[in-house]
C-alpha positions in Angstrom: -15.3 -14.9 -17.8 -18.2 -14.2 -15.2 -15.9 -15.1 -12.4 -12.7 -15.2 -11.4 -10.7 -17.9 -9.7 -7.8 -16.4 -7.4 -4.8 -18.0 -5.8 -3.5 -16.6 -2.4 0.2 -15.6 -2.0 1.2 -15.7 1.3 -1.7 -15.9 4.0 -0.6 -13.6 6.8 -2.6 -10.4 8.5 -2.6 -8.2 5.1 -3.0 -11.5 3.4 -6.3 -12.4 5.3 -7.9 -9.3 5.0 -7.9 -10.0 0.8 -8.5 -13.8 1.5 -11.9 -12.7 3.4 -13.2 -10.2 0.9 -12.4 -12.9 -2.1 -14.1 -15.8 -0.4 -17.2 -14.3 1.1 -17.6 -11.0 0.4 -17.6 -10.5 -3.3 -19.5 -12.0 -5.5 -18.3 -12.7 -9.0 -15.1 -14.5 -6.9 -13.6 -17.6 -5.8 -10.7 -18.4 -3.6 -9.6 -21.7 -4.9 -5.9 -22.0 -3.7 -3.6 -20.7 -0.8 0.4 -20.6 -1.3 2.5 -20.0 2.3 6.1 -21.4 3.1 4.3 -22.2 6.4 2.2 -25.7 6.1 0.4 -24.9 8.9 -0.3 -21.4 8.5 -1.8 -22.8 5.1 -3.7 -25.4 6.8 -5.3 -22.9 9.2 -6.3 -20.2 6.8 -7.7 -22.9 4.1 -9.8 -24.1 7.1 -11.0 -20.9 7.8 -11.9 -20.3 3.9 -13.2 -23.3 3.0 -9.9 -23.7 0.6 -8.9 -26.9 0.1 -5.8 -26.4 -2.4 -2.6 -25.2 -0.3 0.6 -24.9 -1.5 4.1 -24.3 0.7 5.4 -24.1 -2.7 4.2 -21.5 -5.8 5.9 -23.5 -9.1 3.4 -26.3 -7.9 0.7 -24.4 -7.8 1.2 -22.5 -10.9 1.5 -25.8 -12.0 -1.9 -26.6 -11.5 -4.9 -25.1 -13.3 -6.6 -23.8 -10.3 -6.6 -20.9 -10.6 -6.9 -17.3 -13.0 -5.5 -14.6 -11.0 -3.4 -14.4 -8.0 -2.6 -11.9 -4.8 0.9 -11.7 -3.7 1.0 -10.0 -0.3 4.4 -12.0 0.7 7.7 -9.9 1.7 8.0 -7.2 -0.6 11.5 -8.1 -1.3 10.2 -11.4 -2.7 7.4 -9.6 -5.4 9.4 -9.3 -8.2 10.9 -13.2 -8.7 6.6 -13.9 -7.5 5.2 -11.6 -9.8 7.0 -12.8 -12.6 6.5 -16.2 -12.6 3.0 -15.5 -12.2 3.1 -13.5 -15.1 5.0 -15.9 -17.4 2.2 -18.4 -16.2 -0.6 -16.4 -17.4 -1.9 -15.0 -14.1 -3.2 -11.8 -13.7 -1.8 -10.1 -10.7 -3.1 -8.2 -7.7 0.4 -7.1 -6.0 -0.1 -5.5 -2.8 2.5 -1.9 -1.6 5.1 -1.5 -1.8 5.8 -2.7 -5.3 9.2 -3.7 -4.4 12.2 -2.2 -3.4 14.4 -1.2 -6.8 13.1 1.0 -9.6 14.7 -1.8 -11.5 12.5 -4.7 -10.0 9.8 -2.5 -10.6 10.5 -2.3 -14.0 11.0 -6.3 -14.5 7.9 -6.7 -13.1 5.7 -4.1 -15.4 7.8 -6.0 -18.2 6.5 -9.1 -17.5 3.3 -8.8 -16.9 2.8 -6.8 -20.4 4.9 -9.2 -22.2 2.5 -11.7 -21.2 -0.6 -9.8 -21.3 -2.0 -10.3 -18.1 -3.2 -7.6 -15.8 -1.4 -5.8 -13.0 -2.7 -3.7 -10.2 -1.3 -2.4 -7.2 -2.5 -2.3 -3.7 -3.0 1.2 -3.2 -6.5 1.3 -1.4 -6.2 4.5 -0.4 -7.4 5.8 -4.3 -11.1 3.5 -3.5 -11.9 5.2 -0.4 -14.8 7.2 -0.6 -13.2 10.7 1.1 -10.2 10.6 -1.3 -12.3 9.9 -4.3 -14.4 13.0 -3.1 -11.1 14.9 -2.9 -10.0 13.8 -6.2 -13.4 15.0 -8.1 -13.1 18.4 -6.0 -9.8 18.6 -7.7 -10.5 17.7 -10.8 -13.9 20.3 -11.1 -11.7 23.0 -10.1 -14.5 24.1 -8.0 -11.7 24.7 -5.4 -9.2 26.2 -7.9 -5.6 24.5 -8.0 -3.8 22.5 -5.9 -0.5 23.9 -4.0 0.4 22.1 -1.2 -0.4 18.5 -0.2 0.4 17.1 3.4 0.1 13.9 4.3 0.5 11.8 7.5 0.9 8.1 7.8 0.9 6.7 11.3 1.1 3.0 12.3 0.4 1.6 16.0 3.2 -1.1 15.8 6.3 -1.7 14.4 6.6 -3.3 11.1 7.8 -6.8 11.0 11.7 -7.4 11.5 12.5 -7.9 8.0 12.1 -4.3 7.1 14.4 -3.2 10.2 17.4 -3.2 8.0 16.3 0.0 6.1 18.8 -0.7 3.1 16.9 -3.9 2.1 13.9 -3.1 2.7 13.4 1.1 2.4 12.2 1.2 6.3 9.2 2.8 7.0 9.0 5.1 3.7 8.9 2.2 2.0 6.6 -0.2 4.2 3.7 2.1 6.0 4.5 5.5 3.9 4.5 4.1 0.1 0.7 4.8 0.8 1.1 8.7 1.3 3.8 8.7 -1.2 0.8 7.4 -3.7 -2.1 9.7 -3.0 -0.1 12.3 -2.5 1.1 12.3 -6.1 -2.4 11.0 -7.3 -3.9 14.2 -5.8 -1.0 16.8 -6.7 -1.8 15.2 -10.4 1.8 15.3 -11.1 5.4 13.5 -11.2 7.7 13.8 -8.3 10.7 16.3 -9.2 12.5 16.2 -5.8 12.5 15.1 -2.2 14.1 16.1 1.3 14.0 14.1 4.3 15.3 13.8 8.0 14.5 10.7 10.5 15.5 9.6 13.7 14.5 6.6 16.1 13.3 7.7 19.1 11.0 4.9 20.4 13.0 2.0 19.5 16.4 2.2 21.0 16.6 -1.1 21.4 17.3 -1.4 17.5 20.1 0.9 17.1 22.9 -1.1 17.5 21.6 -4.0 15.0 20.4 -1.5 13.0 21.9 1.8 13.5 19.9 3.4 10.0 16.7 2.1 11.2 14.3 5.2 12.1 10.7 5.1 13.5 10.1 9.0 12.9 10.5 10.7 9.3 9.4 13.9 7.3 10.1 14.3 3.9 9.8 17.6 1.9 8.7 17.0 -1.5 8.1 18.7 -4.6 6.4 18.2 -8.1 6.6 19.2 -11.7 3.8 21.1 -12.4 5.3 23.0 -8.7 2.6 21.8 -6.1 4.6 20.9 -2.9 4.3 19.1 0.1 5.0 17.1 3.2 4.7 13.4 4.1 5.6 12.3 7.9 5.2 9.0 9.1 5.9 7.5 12.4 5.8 4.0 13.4 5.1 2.8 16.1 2.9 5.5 17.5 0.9 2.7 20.0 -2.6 5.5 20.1 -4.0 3.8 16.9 -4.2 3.9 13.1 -3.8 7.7 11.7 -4.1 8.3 8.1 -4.8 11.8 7.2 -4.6 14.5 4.1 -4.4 18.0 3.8 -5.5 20.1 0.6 -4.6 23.5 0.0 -6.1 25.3 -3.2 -6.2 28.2 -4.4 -9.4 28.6 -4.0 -10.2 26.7 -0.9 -9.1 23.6 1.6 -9.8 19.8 1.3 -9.3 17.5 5.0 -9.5 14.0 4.7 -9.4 11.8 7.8 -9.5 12.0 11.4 -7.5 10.0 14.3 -11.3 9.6 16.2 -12.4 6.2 14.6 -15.8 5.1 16.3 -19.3 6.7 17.1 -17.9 6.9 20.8 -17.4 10.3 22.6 -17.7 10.9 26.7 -17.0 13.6 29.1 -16.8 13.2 32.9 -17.8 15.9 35.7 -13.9 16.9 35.7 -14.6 17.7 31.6 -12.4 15.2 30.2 -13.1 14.0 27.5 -12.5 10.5 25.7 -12.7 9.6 22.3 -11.5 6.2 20.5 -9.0 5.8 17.6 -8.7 3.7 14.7 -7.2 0.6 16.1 -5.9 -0.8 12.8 -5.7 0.4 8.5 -8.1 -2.8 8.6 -10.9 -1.1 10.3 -10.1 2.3 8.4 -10.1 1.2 4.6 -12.4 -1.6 5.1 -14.7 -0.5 2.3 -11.6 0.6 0.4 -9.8 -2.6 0.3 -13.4 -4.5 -0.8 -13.9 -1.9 -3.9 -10.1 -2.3 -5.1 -10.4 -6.0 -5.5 -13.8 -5.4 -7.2 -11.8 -2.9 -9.3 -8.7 -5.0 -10.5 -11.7 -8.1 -10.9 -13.5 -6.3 -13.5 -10.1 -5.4 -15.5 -9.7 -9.2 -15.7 -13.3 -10.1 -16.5 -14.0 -7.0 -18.9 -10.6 -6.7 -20.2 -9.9 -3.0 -19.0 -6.8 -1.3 -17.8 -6.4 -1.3 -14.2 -6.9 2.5 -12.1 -3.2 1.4 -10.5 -1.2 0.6 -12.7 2.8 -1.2 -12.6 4.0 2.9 -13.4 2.3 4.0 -10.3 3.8 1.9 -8.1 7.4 2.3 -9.8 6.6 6.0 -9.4 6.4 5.6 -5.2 9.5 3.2 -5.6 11.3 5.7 -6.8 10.1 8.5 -4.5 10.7 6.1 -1.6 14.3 5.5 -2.7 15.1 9.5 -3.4 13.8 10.0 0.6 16.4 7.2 2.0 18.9 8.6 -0.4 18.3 12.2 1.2 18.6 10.6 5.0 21.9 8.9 3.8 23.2 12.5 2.1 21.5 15.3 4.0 20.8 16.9 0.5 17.7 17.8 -1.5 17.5 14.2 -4.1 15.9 14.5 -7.4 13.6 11.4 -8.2 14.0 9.2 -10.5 17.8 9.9 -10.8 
């Protein structure tokens, strides 16, 4: 197989930023199909793409034979029935994070997909940008010594959308902007999660609270891991300056910072010395290369029939992480993982 023919699952912002990359910025590619519930959010994107085959509905288009592999970056409380159809139809599946929102889903879903031998990565860029795969290789030459304490911050500028405002269907914000830091943070500690702590409160969007009085736009979870490396992850969305995604490595032997807030060649300072900088306005701007190199990643574990780099078990890892931090806000109490 020199190329490989992908079907679109749901078409929105997320959606569009893998839609682009597929249909004109990687070769060995082709976007042949778009599924959304929306006709005319279909109709727009296939315009845009050049994609004549839209679908508001995924059995017909698994129906078809359009298509090899497919991208599902719907709802994440809709991946698991998606995935496994997909599965059970033969296509190989690019999900994007969270994996879901049960360990159990996540489980259904890794089942599937090896039952039916097709591929399965998740959508965890951060691993393919080029500062954390620097980090990583730091790490592993020990040139650094070992690892012993890994913080993390994940930062949004807007809110996520509604449907992850009720935090018990949808995990909240650990599940929906942190499941990234939950990731690399374990991918760089080289380790299993053993516990987690965490405290959150809502302090920007009151106007939530009585809808949803668990919902919190301000958390920071405590964490610790087998081999004893510990850490911190915070995340606060909306934060409205811009996009912040940062990592902080402490080693024995030295220190490893990835990221900064400043996200453009721009700098100025007036008579009165202030100075002004710009932010990253958006995690499109900031893993741009990152999101190109995953889907050139999971494409050559279809076409050369290799393992993917994320696999099902790393994203039912940060399920699980995920769920042990709500658990904590609900209990007040240290939670084990994976219990």
């Amino acid at each position: 197989m020199d190329r490989t023919r992908f079907c679109l699952i749901g078409a929105g912002r997320a959606g569009m930023v893998h839609a682009r990359n597929l249909a004109f910025n990687i070769k060995n590619a082709d976007l042949t199909a778009i599924v959304d519930i929306d006709s005319k959010v279909a109709g727009k994107r296939g315009e845009e793409l050049g994609v004549t085959n839209l679908f508001t509905d995924l059995d017909e288009a698994l129906s078809s034979d359009l298509f090899d592999a497919v991208v599902v970056v719907t709802p994440t409380f809709t991946h698991r029935e998606i995935l496994v159809k997909c599965a059970e139809a033969k296509k190989h599946v690019f999900c994007e994070k969270p994996m879901s929102i049960r360990p159990e889903e996540a489980r259904a879903m890794i089942e599937a997909t090896s039952k039916n031998s097709v591929k399965l990565q998740i959508g965890f860029m951060r691993r393919f940008d080029p500062p954390f795969l620097h980090a990583r290789e730091v790490i592993d030459s020990g040139e650094l010594g070992e690892v012993m304490i890994v913080k993390s911050v994940g930062r949004g500028p807007g809110l996520p959308p509604p449907w992850t405002y009720n935090v018990a269907e949808s995990n909240g914000l650990l599940g929906e902007v942190n499941s990234h830091d939950f990731d690399s943070t374990r991918w760089l500690a080289g380790s299993e999660y053993r516990r987690v702590y965490a405290e959150a409160v809502n302090r920007k969007v009151k106007k939530l609270e009585k809808e949803y009085p668990d919902f919190y736009d301000n958390v920071v979870c405590t964490v610790r891991f087998d081999n004893d490396v510990i850490g911190t992850i915070d995340g606060t969305c909306p934060v409205d300056y811009g996009y912040d995604a940062r990592t902080e490595i402490v080693l024995t032997g030295g220190l490893i910072s990835i990221g900064e807030v400043r996200g453009q060649a721009y700098f100025s300072c007036d008579v009165h010395g202030v100075i002004r900088e710009n932010a990253w306005g958006s995690w499109r701007n900031r893993f741009k290369d990152a999101y190109l190199d995953e889907m050139r990643s999971f494409i050559t574990s279809v076409t050369d029939d290799r393992p993917t780099l994320v696999t099902g078990q790393d994203g039912l890892a940060t399920v699980q992480a995920v769920v042990a931090a709500n658990r904590s806000l609900k209990s007040g109490a240290v939670e084990e993982v994976g219990s």
